[in-house]
C-alpha positions as CSV (number, residue, x, y, z in Angstrom):
1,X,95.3,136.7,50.8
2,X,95.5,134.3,47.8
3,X,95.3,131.0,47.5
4,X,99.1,130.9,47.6
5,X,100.3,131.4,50.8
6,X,103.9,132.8,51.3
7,X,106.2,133.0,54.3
8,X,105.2,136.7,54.1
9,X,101.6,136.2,55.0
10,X,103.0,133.6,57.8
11,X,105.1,136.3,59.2
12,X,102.0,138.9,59.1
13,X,99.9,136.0,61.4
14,X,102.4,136.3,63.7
15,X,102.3,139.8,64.3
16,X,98.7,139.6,63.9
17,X,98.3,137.0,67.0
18,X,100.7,139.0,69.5
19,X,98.4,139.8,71.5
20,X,97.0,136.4,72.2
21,X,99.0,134.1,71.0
22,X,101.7,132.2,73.3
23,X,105.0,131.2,72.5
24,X,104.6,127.7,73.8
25,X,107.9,125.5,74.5
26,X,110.3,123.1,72.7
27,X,111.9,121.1,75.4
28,X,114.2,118.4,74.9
29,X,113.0,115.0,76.6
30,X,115.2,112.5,78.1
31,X,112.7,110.2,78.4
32,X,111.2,110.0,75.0
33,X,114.7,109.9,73.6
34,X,115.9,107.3,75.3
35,X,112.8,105.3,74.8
36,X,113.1,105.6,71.1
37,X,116.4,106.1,70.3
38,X,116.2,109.4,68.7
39,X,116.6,113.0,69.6
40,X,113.5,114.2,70.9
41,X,111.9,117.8,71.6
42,X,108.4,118.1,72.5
43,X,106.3,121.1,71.2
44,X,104.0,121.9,74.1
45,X,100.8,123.4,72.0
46,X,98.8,121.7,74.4
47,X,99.8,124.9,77.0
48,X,98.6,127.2,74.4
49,X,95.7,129.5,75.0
50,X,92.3,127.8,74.8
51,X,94.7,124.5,74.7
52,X,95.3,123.6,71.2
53,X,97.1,125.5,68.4
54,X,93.8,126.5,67.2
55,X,93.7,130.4,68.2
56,X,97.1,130.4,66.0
57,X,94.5,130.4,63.2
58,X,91.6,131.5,64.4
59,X,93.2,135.1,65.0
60,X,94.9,136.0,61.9
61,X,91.5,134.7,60.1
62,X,89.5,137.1,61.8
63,X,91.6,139.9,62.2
64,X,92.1,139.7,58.5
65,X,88.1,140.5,57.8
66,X,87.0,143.6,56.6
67,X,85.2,145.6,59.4
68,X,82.0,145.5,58.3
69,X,82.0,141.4,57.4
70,X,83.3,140.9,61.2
71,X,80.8,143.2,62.3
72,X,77.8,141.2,61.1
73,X,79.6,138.4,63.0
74,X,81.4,135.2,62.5
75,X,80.3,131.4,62.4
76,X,82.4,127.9,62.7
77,X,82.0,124.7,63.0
78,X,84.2,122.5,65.4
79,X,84.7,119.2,67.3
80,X,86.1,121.7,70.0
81,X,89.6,122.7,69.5
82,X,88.8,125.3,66.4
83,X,85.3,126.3,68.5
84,X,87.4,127.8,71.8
85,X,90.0,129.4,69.2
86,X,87.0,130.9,67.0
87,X,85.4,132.2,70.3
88,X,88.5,133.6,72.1
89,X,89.5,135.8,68.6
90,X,85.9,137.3,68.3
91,X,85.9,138.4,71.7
92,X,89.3,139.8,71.1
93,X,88.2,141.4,68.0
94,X,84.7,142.3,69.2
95,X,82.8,140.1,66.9
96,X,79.3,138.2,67.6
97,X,80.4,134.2,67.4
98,X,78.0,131.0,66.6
99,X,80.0,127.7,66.7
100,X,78.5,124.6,65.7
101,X,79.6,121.5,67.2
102,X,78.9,117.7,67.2
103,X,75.8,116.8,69.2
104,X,78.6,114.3,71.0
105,X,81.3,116.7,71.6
106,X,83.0,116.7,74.7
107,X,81.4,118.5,77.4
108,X,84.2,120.6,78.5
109,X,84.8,121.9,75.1
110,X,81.2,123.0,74.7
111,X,81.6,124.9,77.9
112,X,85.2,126.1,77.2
113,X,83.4,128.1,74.1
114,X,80.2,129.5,75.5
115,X,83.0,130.5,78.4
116,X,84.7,132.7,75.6
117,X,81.4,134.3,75.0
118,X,80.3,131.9,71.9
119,X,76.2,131.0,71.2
120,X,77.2,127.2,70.6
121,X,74.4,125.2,68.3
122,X,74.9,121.2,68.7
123,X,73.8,119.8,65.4
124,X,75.3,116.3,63.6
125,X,76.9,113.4,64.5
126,X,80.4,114.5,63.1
127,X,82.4,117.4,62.1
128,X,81.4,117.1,58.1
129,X,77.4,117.4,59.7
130,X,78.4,120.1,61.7
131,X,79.9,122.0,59.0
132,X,76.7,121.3,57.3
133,X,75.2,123.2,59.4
134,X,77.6,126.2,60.1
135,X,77.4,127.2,56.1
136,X,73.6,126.6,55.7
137,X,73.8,129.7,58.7
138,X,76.0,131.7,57.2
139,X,74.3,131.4,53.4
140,X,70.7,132.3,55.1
141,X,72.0,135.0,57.9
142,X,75.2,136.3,56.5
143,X,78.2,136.6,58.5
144,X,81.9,135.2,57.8
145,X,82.4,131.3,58.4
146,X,85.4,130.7,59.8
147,X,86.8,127.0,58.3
148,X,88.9,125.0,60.6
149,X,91.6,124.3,58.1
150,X,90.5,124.7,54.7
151,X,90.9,128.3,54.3
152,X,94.7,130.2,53.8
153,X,94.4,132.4,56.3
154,X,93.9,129.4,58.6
155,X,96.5,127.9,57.3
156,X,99.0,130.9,57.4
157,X,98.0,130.8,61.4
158,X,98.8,127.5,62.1
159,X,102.0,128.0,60.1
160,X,103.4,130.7,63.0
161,X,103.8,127.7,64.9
162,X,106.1,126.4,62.3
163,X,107.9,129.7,62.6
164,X,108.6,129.2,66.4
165,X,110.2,125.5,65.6
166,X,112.8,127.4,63.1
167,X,113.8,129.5,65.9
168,X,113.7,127.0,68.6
169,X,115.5,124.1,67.4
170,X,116.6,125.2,63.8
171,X,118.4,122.1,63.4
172,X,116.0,119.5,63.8
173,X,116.2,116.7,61.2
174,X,112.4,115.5,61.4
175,X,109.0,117.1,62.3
176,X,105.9,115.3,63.6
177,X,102.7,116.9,63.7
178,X,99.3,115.8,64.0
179,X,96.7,115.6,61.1
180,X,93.1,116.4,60.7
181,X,91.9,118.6,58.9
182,X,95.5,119.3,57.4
183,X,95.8,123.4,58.6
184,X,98.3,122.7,61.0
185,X,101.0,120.7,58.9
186,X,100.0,122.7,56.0
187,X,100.8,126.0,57.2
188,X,104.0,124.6,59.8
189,X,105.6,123.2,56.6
190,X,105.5,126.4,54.5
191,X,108.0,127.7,57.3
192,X,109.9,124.5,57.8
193,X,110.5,124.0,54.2
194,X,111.6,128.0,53.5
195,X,114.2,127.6,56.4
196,X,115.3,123.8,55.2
197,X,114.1,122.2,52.3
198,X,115.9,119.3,53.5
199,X,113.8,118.9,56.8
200,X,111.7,115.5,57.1
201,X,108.3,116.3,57.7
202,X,105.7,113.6,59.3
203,X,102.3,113.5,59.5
204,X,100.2,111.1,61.6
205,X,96.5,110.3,61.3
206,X,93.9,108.3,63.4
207,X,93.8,104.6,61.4
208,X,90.0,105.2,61.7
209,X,89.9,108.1,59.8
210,X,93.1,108.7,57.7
211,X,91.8,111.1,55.0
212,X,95.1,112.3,53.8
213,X,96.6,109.0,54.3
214,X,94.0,107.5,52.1
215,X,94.1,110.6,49.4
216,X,97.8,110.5,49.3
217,X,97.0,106.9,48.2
218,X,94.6,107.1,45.3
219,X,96.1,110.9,44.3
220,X,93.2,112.6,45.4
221,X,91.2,114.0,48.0
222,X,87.9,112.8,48.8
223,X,85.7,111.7,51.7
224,X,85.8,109.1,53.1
225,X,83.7,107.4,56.3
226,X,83.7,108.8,59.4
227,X,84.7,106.1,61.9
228,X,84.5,106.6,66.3
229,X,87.7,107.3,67.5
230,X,89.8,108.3,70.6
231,X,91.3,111.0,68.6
232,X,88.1,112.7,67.8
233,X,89.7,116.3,67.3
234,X,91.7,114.8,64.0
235,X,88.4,112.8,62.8
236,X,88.0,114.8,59.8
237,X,86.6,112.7,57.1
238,X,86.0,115.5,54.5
239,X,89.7,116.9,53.3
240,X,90.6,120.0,51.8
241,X,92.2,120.3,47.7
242,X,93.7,123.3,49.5
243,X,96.0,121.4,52.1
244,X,96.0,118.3,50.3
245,X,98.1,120.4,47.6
246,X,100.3,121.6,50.1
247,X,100.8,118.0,51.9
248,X,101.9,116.3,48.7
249,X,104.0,119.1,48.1
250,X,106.1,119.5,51.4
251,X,105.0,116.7,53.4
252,X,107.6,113.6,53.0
253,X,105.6,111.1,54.9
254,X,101.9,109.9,56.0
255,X,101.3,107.2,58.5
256,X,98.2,106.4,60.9
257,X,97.8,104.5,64.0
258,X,95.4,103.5,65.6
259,X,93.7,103.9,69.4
260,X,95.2,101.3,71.7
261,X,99.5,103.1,71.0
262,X,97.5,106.3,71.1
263,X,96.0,105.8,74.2
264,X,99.6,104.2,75.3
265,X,101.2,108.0,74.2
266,X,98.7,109.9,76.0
267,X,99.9,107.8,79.6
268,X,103.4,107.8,78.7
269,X,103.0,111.8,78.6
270,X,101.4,112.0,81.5
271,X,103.8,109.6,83.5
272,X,107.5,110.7,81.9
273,X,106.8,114.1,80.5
274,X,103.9,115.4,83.3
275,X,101.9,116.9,80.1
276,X,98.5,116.5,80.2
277,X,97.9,116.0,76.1
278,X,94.4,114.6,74.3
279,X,94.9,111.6,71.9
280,X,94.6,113.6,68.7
281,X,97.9,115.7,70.1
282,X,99.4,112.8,71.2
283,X,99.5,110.6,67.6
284,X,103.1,111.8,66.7
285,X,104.3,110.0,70.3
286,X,102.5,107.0,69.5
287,X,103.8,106.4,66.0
288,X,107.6,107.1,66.9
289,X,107.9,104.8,70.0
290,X,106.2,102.1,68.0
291,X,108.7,102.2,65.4
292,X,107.2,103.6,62.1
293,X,109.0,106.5,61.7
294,X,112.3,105.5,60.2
295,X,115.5,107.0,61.0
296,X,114.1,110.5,63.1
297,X,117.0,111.7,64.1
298,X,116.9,115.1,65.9
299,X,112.8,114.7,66.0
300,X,110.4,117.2,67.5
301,X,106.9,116.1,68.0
302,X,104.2,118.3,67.6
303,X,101.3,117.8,70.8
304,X,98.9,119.8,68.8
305,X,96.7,119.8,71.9
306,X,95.7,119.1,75.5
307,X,91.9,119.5,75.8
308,X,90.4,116.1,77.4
309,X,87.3,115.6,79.1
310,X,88.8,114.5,83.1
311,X,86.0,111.1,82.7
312,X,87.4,110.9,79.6
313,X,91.1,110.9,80.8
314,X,90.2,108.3,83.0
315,X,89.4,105.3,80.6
316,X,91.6,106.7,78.1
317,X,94.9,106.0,80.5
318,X,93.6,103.1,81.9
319,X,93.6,101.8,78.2
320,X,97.1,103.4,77.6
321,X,98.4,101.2,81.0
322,X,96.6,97.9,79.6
323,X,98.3,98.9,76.5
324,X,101.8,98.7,78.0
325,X,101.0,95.6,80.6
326,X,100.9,97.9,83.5
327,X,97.1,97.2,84.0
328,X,94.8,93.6,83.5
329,X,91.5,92.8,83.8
330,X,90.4,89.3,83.8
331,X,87.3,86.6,84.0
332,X,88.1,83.9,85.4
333,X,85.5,81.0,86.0
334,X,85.7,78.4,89.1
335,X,83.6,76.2,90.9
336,X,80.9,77.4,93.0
337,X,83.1,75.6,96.2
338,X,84.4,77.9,99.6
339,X,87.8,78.8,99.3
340,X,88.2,78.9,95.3
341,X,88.3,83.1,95.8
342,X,90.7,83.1,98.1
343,X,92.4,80.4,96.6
344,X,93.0,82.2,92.9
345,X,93.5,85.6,94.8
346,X,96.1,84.0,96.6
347,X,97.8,83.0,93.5
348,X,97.6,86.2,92.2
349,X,99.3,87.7,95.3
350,X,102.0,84.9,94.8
351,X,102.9,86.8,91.6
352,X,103.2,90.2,93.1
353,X,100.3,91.2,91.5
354,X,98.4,94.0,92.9
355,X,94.3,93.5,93.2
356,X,92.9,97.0,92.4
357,X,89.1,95.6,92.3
358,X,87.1,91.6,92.6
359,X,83.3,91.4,91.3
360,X,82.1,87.8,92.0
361,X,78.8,86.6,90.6
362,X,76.9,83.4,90.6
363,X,74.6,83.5,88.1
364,X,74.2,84.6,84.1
365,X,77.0,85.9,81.3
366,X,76.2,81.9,80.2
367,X,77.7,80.3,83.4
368,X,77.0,76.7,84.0
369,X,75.5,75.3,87.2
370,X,77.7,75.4,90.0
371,X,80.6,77.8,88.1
372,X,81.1,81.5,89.5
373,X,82.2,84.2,87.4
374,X,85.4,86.2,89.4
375,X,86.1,89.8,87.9
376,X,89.6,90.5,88.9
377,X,91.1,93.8,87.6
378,X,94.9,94.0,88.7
379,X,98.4,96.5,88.6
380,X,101.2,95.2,87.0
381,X,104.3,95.5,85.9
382,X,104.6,95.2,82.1
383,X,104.0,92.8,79.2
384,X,106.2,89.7,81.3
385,X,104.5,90.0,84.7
386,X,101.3,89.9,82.8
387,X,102.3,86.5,80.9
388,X,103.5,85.1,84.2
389,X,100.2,85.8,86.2
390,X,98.2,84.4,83.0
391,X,100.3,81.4,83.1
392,X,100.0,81.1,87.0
393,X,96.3,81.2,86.3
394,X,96.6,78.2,83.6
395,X,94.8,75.9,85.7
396,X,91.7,78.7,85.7
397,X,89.1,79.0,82.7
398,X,90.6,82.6,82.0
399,X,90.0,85.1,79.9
400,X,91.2,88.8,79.7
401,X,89.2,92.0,79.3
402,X,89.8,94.7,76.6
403,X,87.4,97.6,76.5
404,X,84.3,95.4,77.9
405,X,85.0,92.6,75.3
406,X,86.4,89.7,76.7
407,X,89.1,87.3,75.0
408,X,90.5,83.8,75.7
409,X,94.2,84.0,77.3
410,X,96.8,81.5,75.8
């Protein structure tokens, strides 16, 4: 396969990927559409096998090597997604598998892949180092290496899924997909655009690391810094010429947001759609219900993928409900006097507020003599009943709590 990458060599993936690869669902959602106005489908990759698009890819790349190149084995480097793809198609095709991840990537996915019969090597502190790694391997031992997104017949995978949206809602106005590495909306958009060359196509990056986002902006690709995100599986700070070619070519719009609508998207799935979805797979939810897609239209949103580590999940939705007022967590300091506790819990019950935990402490965090910190986290009901309890509070020293850091309520 050439550089160029037709709708032929899309086609051939998906014959290439029958055996593994599922047809996942495009299911129109009442919620979402009435939330935002627009006429939503959701594209369930996260019930894909190994749970993420991923094996799309990772199949037609290695069923595309020559026998004896597979033979001698096959090498990646992944934050986890491409690692359980990369290790489900060599044990389909037979083929000895080394995956190099992050040293801090998610437990589940490091056991996912040694599951699908994968030697996994934890070397780096990103992606970019772990990739490092993977083709100082492959240049010393031999074997194939097996890119995540910046090879064609990576990109031709990803594209089948593209191929499924033609068939599944063939009128759809816009297209939101997730961006990382740029595989994914690469190879999706060779099939959107063949079918309609009129069809918007989105893509949505992590605000902490929006590589295309940024090369879009100085007209060309480079790397940029690697910041910690919640949507670790599109933290890809090094970007490909191939896919940034192919993204200023077919892709009409770029946008990033960052973790706290994220987090909110990856709730909202949970609670209105009941799809369990990791942040990176969620982005394309966040961005449309906060408004910065503009005129969608018939939209279908790409959730590129549903692998989350359950502690994770955890502190990611309780983020995602602080987000959208339906979770607080304040400091509040009173005097050191019996019945102050029960006195501000009291309040708080006044205003239907619901007391999920109280930590009460008499001593450090700064405190003057005779003051008591109260640690009060609390259910609510939105943005409002939030304000309302805040200004009940007004005659409190009170200050709310976002991820550990603590702020001074109006």
């Amino acid at each position: 396969m050439t550089a160029r990458i037709t709708i032929d060599d899309l086609d051939e993936a998906r014959a290439r990927g029958v055996p593994v690869v599922l047809e996942t669902p495009t299911l129109p959602s009442a919620s979402f559409s009435r939330l935002t106005g627009a006429e939503v489908f959701l594209k369930a990759e996260n019930l894909q096998r190994t749970g993420s698009f991923k094996i799309r890819g990772a199949m037609n790349a290695i069923g595309l090597l020559d026998d004896d190149v597979r033979g001698s084995g096959v090498v990646a480097a992944s934050a986890g997604n491409h690692a359980q793809g990369v290790a489900l198609a060599a044990a389909e095709y037979g083929a000895r598998c080394t995956v190099f991840m992050p040293e801090n990537a998610a437990i589940p996915k490091v056991a996912a892949t040694r599951a699908y019969g994968a030697d996994v090597v934890l070397a780096g502190e990103s992606l970019a180092d772990a990739t490092d790694h993977a083709e100082k391997m492959v240049a010393e031992t031999g074997g194939a290496f097996i890119h995540p997104f910046d090879d064609p017949a990576i990109i031709a995978g990803q594209g089948t899924l593209g191929l499924e949206l033609v068939e599944q809602v063939p009128d759809a106005d816009t297209v939101v997909i997730p961006v990382g590495g740029g595989g994914l909306i690469s190879g999706a958009a060779i099939a959107l655009k063949h079918h309609n060359p009129d069809i918007r196509i989105i893509g949505v990056q992590s605000s902490a690391v929006p590589t295309y986002v940024t090369a879009r902006a100085k007209g060309r690709p480079e790397r940029i810094d690697y910041r910690p995100t919640v949507s670790d599986g599109i933290a890809v700070s090094r970007p490909s010429d191939l896919c940034f070619q192919i993204i200023e070519d077919a892709v009409d719009d770029l946008i990033a947001v960052d973790d706290d609508i994220t987090t909110e998207a990856v709730a909202l799935l949970l609670e209105r759609a009941k799809y369990l979805v990791e942040p990176s797979g969620a982005v394309g939810v966040a961005a449309l219900m906060h408004g910065l897609i503009d005129d969608p239209g018939r939209t279908v949103i790409v959730l590129s993928g549903g692998n989350i580590d359950l502690l994770v999940l955890d502190s990611v939705v309780r983020h995602g409900l602080e987000t959208r007022g339906r979770y607080a967590a304040l400091r509040v300091v009173v005097p050191d006097e019996p019945g102050n506790l029960a006195a501000l819990l009291t309040t708080i019950g006044e205003q239907q507020g619901n007391v999920l935990s109280v930590a009460h402490r008499r001593e450090g965090a700064g405190l003057d003599y005779g003051a008591v910190e109260i640690m009060v986290s609390l259910e609510t009901r939105g943005p409002d009943h939030v304000t309302a309890i805040l200004e009940a509070l007004s005659g409190y020293e009170v200050s709310t709590i976002h991820d550990g850091r603590t702020s001074a309520s109006p």
